[in-house]
C-alpha positions in Angstrom: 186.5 123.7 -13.5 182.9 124.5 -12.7 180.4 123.5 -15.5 177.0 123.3 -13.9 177.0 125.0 -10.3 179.0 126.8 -8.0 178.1 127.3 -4.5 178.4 130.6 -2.6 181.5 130.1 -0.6 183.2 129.1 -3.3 182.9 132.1 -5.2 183.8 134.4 -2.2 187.2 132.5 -2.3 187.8 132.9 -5.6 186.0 136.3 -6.5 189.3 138.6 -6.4 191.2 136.0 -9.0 192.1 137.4 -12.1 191.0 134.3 -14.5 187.7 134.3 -13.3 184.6 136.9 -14.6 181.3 137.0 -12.7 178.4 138.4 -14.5 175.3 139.8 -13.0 172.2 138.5 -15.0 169.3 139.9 -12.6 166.1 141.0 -15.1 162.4 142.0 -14.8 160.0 141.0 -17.7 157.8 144.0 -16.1 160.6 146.1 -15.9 163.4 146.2 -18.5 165.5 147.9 -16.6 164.7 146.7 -13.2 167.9 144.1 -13.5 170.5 147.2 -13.9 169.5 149.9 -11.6 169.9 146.6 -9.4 173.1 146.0 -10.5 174.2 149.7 -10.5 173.3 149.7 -6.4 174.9 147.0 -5.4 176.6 143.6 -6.9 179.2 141.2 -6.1 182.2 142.8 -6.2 184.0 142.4 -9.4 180.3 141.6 -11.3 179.7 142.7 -15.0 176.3 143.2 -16.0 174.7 141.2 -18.8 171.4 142.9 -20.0 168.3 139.8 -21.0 167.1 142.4 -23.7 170.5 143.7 -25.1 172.7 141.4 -24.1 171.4 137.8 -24.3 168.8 138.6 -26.9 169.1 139.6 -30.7 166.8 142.1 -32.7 163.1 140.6 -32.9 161.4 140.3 -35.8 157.5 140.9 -35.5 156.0 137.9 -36.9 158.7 135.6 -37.1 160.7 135.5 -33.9 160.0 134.9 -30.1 160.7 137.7 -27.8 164.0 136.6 -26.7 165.8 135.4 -30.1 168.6 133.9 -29.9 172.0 136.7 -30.7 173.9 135.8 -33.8 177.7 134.2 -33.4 178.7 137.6 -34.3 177.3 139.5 -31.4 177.9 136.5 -29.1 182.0 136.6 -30.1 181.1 140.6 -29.2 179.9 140.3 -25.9 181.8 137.7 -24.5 185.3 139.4 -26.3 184.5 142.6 -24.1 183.7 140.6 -21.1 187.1 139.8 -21.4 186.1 136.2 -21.4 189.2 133.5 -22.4 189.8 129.9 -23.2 190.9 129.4 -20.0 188.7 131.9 -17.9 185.8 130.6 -15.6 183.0 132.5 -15.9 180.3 132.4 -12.8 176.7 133.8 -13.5 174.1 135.1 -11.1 169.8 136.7 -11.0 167.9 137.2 -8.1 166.0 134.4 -9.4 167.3 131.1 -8.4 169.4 131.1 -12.1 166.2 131.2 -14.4 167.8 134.1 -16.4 171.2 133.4 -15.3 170.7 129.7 -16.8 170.1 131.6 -20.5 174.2 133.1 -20.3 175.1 129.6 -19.2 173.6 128.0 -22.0 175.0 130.3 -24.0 178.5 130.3 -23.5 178.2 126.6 -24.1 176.5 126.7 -26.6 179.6 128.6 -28.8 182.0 126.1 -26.7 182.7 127.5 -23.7 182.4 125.2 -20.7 184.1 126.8 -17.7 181.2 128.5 -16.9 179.0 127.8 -13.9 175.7 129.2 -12.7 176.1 130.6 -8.6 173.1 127.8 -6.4 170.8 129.7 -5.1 171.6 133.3 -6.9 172.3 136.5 -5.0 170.4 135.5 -2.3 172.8 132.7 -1.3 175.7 135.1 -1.2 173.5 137.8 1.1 172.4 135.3 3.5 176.1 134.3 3.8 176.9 137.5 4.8 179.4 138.2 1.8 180.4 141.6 0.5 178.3 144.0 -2.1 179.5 146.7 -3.8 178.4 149.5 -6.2 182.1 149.6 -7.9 182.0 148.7 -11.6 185.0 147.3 -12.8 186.6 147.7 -16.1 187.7 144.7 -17.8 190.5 144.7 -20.6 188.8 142.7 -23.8 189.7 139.8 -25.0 189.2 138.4 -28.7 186.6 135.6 -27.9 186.1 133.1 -30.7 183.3 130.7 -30.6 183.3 126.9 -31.8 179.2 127.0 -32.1 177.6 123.5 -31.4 174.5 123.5 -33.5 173.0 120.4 -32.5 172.4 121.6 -29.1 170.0 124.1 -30.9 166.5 123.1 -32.7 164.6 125.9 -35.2 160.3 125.4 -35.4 160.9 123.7 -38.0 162.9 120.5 -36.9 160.3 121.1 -33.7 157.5 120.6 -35.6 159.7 117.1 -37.0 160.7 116.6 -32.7 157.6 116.6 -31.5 155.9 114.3 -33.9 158.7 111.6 -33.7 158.9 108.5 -31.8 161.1 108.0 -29.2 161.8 111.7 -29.1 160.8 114.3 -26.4 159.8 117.9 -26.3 159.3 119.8 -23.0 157.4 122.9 -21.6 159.3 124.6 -19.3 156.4 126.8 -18.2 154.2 126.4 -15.3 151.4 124.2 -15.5 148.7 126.9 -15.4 150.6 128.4 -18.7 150.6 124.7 -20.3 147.2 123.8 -20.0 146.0 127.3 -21.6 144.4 128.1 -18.8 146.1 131.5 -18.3 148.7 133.3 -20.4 150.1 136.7 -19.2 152.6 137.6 -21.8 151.8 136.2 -24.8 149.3 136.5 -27.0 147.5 132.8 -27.6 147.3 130.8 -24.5 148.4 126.7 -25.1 150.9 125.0 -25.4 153.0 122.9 -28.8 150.8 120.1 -29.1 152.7 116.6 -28.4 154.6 118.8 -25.6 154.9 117.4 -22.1 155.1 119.4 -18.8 157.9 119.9 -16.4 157.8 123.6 -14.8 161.4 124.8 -14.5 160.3 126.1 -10.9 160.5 122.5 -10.3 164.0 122.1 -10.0 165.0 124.1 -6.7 164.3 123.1 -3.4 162.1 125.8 -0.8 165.2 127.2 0.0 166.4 128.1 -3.2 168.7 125.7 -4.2 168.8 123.5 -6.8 167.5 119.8 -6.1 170.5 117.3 -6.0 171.6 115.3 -8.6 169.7 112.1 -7.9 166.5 114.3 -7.4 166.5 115.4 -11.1 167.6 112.4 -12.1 164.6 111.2 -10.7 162.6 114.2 -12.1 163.9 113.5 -15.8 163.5 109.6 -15.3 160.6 109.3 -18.2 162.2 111.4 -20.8 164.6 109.7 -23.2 168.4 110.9 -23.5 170.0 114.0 -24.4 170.0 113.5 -27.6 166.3 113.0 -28.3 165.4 115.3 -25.5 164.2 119.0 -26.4 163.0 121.9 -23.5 161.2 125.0 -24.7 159.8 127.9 -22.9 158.0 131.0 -23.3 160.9 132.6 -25.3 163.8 130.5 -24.7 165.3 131.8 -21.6 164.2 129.8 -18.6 164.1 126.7 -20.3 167.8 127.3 -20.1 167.0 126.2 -16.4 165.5 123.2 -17.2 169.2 122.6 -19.8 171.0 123.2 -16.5 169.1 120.7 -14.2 169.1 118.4 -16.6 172.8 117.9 -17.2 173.4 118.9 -13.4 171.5 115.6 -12.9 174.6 114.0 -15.0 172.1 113.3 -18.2 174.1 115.3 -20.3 173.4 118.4 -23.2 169.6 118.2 -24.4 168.6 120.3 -26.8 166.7 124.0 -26.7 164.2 125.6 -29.0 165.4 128.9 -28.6 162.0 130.6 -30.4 160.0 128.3 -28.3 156.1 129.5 -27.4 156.4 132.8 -28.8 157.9 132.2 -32.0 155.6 129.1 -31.9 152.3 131.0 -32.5 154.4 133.9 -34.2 153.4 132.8 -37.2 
């Protein structure tokens, strides 16, 4: 079973058998549909495609949500049940972006309690530099009737953040880069800043320069001053790549911290 990562060659071996899905996560924040014209041209073969704004995203609510809320257990149970997706099924995710949108699926399948499900080291460029096929073939996948077992302690709402990040011996983290933390430039969203109490660690952190993610002892080493999972809290600029930061951190062996899924933009939402 693969619950963290999954490297390139593995997945080549194991890419034709019929208990595992892959699912194509690639996604442009300038370009909605960048990710699935992608997709449509090529993919690994016997890819889905998981769409960030349709997909792994629920309806937004001006004024109250971020811009990537977090899907009710409803429309989770929905997607995964037509991804054909099965207690016993490993489920492999992939971007063109070293897992930081890939990491938000992974998170999610755990979150509603399902662990076989591991994020491809590296992303699609891993799998092209090793040669490995593409296609444009879209397969059809018979549904299954997926039932979550939702763990809501992995999950925080602004409300028991606002509690988090005044509280001793607890921990919340900016997944953003530092620029983006300090105020000192914000492209997306409208006030610049960051929670106050936050501390910094860039998810772009977490990969090495060729793409990989950092071994285990590095982000053990990277995660050394927070305190444990369970007083541990990453937050983003809407909850999807500090999904990355969730993966690294139990990659390092540190276990399940927690995620505020609103995170910046539901912060200053209102």
């Amino acid at each position: 079973m693969f619950t963290t990562l999954i490297q390139a060659d593995t997945l080549h071996d194991h890419s034709e058998a019929s208990e595992w899905r892959i699912v194509d996560c690639r996604s442009s924040l300038s370009d909605t549909e960048a990710g699935r014209r992608a997709y449509r041209e090529g993919h690994i073969p016997g890819a889905l495609y998981a769409h960030l704004e349709e997909d792994l995203s629920g309806p937004i609510i001006p004024g109250k949500t971020g811009r990537h809320p977090l899907p009710c257990m409803t429309a989770m149970e929905r997607l995964f049940s037509n991804m054909g997706i099965a207690p016993d099924t490993q489920v492999v995710v992939y971007d063109d972006s070293k897992g930081a949108i890939a990491a938000r699926l992974w998170w999610m399948l755990r979150y509603v309690g399902h662990d076989k499900v591991a994020v491809l080291d590296g992303g699609l460029a891993r799998w092209r530099q090793a040669g490995y096929p593409m296609t444009d073939v879209i397969p059809e996948i018979a549904p299954t009737s997926f039932k979550a077992s939702p763990r809501p302690d992995w999950y925080i709402n602004k409300q028991e953040t606002d509690n988090w990040r005044q509280a001793a011996g607890f921990a919340l983290v900016d997944s953003r880069e530092a620029p983006r933390y300090r105020g000192e430039v914000e492209p997306i969203d409208p006030v610049a800043g960051h929670i106050p109490g936050a501390v910094n660690l860039p998810f772009a952190g977490n990969w090495t320069p060729e793409g990989l993610m950092l071994s285990p002892e590095a982000l053990r080493e990277r995660f050394a001053h927070l305190p444990d999972a369970a007083h541990t809290a990453f937050y983003c600029g809407s909850g999807v790549t500090a999904c990355h930061n969730l993966l690294a951190y139990a990659h390092a062996g540190l276990g399940d911290a927690r995620l505020y899924a609103g995170s910046w933009s539901e912060w200053i939402a209102g």
